[in-house]
C-alpha positions in Angstrom: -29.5 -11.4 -19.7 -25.7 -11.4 -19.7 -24.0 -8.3 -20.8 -21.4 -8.7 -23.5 -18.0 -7.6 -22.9 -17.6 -4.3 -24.4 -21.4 -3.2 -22.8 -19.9 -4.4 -19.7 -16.9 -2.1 -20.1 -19.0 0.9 -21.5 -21.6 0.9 -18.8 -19.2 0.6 -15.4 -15.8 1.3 -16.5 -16.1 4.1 -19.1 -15.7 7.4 -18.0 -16.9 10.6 -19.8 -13.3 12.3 -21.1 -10.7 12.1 -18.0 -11.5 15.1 -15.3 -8.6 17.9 -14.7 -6.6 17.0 -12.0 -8.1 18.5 -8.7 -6.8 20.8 -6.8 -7.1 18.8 -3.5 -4.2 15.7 -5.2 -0.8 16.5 -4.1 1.0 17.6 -6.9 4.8 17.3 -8.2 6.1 20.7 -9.0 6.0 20.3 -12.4 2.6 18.6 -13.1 1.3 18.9 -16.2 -2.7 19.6 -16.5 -4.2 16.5 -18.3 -1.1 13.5 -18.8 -3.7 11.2 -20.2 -3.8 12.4 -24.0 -6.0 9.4 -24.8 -8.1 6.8 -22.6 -10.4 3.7 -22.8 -11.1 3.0 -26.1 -8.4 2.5 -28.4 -5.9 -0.2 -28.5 -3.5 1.5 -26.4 -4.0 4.3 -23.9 -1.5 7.1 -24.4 0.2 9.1 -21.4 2.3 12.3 -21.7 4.7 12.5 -18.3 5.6 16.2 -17.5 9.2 17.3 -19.0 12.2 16.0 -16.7 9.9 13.4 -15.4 10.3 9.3 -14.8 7.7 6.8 -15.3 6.8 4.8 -12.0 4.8 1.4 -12.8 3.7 -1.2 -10.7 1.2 -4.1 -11.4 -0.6 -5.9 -8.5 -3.2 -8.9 -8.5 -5.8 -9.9 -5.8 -7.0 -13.2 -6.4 -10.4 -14.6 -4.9 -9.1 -17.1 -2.2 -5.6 -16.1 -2.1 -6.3 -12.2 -1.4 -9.9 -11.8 -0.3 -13.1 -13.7 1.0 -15.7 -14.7 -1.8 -18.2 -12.6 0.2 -16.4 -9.0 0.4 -17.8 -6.1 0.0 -17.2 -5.4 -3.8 -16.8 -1.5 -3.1 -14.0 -2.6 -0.6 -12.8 -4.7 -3.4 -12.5 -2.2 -5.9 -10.7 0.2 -3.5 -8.2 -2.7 -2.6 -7.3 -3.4 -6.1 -6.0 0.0 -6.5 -4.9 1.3 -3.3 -2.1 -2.0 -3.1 -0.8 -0.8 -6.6 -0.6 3.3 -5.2 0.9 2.1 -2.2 3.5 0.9 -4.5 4.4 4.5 -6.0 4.2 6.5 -2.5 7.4 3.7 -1.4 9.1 5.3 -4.9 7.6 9.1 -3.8 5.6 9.2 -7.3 2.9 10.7 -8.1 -0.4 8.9 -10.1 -1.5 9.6 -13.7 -3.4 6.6 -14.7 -4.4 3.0 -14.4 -5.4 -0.4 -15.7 -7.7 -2.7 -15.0 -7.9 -6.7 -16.5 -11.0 -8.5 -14.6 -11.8 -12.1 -14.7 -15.3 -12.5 -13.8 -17.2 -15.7 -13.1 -20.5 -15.7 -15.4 -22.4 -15.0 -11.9 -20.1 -12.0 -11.2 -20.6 -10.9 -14.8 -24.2 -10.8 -14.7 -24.6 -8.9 -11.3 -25.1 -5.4 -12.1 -25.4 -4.1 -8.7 -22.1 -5.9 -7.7 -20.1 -4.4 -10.4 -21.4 -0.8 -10.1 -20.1 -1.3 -6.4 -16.8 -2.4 -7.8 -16.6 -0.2 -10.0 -17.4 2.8 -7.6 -15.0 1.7 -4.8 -12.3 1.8 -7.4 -13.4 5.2 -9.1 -13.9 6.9 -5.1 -10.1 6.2 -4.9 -9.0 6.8 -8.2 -10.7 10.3 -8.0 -9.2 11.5 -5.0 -5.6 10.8 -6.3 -5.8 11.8 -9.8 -5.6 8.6 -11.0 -7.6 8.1 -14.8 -8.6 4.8 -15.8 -7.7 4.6 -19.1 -7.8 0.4 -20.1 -7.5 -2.9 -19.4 -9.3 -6.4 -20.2 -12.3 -8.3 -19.4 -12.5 -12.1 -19.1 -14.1 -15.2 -18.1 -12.3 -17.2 -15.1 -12.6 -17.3 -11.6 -12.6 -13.7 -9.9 -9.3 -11.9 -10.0 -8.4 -8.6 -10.6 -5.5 -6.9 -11.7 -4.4 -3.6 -12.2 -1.3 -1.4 -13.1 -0.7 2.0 -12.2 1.8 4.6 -14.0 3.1 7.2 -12.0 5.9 10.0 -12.8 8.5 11.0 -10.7 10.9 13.9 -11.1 14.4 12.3 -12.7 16.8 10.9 -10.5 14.7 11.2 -7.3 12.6 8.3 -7.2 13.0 6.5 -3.7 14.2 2.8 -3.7 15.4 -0.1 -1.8 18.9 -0.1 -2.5 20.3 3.3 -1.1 19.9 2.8 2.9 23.4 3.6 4.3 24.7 2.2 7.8 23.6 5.1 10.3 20.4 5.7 9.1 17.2 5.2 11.3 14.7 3.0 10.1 11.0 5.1 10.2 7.7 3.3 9.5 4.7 5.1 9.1 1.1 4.7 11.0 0.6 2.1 12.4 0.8 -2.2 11.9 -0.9 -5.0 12.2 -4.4 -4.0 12.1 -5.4 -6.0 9.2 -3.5 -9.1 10.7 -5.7 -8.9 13.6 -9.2 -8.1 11.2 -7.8 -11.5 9.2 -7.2 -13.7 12.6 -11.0 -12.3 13.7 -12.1 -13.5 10.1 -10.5 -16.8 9.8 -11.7 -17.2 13.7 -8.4 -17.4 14.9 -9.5 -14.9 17.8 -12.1 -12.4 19.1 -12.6 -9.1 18.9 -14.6 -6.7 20.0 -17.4 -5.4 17.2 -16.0 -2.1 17.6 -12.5 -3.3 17.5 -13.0 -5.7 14.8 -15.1 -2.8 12.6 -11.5 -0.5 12.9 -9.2 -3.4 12.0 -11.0 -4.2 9.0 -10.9 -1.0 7.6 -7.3 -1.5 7.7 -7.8 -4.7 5.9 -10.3 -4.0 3.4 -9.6 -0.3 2.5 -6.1 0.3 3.0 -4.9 4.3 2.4 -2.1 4.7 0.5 1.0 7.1 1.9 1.2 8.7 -1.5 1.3 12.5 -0.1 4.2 10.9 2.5 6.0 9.2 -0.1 6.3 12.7 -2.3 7.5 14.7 0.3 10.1 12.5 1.1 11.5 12.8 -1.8 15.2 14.1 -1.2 15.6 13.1 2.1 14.7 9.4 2.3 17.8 7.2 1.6 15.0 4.3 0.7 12.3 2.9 0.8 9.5 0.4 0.7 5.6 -0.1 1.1 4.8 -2.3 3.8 2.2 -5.3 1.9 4.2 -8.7 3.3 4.8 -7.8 6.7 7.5 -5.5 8.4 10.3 -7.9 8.8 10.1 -8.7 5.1 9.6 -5.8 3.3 12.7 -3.9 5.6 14.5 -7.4 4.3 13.8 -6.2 0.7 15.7 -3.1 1.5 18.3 -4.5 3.8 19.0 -6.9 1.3 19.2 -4.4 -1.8 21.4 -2.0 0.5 23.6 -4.9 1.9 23.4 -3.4 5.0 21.3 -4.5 8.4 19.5 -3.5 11.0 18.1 -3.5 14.7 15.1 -2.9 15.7 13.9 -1.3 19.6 10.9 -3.8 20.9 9.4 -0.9 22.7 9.1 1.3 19.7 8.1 -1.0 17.6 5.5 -2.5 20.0 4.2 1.4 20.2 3.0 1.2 17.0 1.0 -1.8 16.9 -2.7 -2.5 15.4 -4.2 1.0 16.9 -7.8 -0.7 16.6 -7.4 -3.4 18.8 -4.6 -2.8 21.8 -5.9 -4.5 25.1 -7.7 -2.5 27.3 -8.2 -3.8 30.9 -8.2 -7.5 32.6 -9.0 -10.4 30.0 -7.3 -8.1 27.2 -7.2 -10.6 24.5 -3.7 -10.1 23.2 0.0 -9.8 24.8 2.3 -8.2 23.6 4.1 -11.1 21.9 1.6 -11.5 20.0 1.2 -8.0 18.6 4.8 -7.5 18.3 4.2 -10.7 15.7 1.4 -9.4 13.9 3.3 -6.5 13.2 6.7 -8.0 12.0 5.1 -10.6 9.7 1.1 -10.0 9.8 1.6 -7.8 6.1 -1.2 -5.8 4.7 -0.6 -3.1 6.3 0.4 -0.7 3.1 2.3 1.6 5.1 5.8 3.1 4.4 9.1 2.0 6.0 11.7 4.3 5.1 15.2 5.1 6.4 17.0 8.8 6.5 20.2 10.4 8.6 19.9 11.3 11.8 20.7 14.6 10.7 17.1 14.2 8.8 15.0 13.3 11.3 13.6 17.1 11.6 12.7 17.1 7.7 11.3 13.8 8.5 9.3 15.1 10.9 8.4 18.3 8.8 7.2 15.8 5.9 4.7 13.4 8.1 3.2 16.4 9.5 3.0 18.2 5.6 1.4 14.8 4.7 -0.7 14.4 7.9 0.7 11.2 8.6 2.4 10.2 11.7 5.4 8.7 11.5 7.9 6.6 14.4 11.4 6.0 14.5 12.2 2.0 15.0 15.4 1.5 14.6 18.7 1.8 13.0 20.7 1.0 10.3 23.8 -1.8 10.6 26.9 -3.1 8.8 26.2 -6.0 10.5 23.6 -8.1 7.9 20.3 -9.3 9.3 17.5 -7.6 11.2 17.5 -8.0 14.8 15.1 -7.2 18.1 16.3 -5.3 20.8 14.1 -5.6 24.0 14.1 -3.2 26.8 17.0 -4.8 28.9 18.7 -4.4 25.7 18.7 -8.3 25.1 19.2 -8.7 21.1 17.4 -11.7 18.8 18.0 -12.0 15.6 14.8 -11.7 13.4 14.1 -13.8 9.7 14.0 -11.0 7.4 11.9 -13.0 5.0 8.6 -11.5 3.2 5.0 -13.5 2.9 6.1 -16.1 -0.2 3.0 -17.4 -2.2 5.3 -20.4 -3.6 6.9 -20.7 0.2 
């Protein structure tokens, strides 16, 4: 039998009263013990941001066609949904309190109790480890889609954004791109990979880690910032744009970081280095940071990837000149379309 809408809710979405706040989530300096005064339940959820703190919110939707296949692995899914929303506050160094989640099910979906404890887990897993309470949202019937908002809180004035990169800065990204372009090629049958190849791309694809403990401690010594979800060139555009600045990018470096679970290895290597150099400019996905600081930074910067874990590379520079452009090794330039992944393009 179906579930109603409110069982539904009750038996995979409501939590017993929100947990304390581990110890293992980074933490602002000023983090308050329990922000989420009352959750799921009500008809409004009710936070309480620490004193001298911002609210970060961002709302993201993945959309059953458009975003993911119709058979992914609904634990993946549920990870997804939130990870692409916390990617959003680690680009504007925030830290999570809290979440929402408004799912349209198919009557199929809805009646699939195994399929929506997965969901439901794969979301929880990652909520969990970042602190992160579900505290509402909406059910529905319509074809599968789900979309959630996140609320962060960020200490006033030091949220990171697009618009303060200043001409001289150098243009960081962090791990590495276009992994999950490669998983989706494989996918779509575009090209082959190797199983073990393909099994490390789609990680990146399906279960993307947010840079949330990078994104904090760069707090202060960023000039901007932005997560990378539409592909490199068009989400440093974003910030190019906001700054009115530009900037060039170095081939080599940028080539250095490309899709770490599938570079070529040996003769019939199935990908040059055009090609990866493309996947990671435009392939999106990738929810990784691209930031800019100083050059008189780059030791903090380097002091805050290794405080976060999380490897970081230097690409590039900051211009006067506008646009994004390519240097290669015998320091030919080409200019690059600094233009995002458009769903109406």
């Amino acid at each position: 039998a179906a579930m109603g809408e409110f069982e539904l809710i009750d038996r995979h979405f409501k939590r017993k009263p929100a947990f304390a706040r581990p110890q293992t989530a980074p933490k602002a300096t000023n983090s308050i013990a329990q922000p989420v005064v009352l959750g799921i339940g009500d008809d409004c959820a009710l936070l309480q941001p620490a004193p001298g703190m911002q609210l970060a919110i961002s709302t993201d939707m993945l959309v059953q066609g458009r975003h993911f296949f119709a058979d992914v692995d609904p634990a993946a899914l549920g990870h997804k949904a939130l990870a692409v929303n916390l990617s959003d506050l680690a680009a504007c160094g925030a830290e999570p309190l809290a979440c929402t989640l408004a799912l349209a099910l198919p009557p199929e979906r809805a009646r699939d109790d195994a399929w929506l404890a997965a969901l439901a887990g794969g979301l929880f897993a990652l909520a969990d480890a970042h602190a992160c309470s579900l505290v509402g949202g909406d059910t529905t019937a319509g074809p599968l889609n789900l979309c959630v908002t996140v609320f962060g809180q960020v200490p006033a004035g030091q949220a990171l954004r697009r618009d303060g990169a200043r001409v001289g800065d150098d243009v960081w990204v962090s791990g590495t791109l276009g992994d999950a372009r490669l998983a989706l090629g494989a996918l779509r049958g575009e090209w082959t990979l190797p199983p073990e190849r393909l099994a490390a791309a789609r990680q990146r694809l399906e279960r993307p880690s947010p840079r949330l403990a990078l994104g904090m401690a760069l707090r202060g010594i960023a000039t901007s910032a932005a997560d990378l979800s539409d592909g490199l060139a068009g989400d440093l555009g974003h910030i190019l744009k906001a700054s009115a600045v530009g900037a060039s990018l170095t081939a080599e470096e940028t080539t250095k970081i490309v899709a770490a679970g599938a570079h070529p290895s040996g003769a019939g290597a199935p990908f040059d280095a055009e090609t990866l150099l493309r996947v990671a400019l435009t392939g999106g996905d990738d929810y990784e940071l691209v930031f800019t600081a100083p050059p008189e930074a780059r030791a903090a910067v380097r002091a805050a990837a290794r405080a976060s874990a999380t490897p970081v590379t230097r690409i590039g520079r900051i211009e006067a000149e506008p646009g994004l452009r390519l240097i290669d090794a015998d320091g030919r330039v080409s200019p690059l379309a600094a233009r995002a992944f458009d769903h109406f393009g």
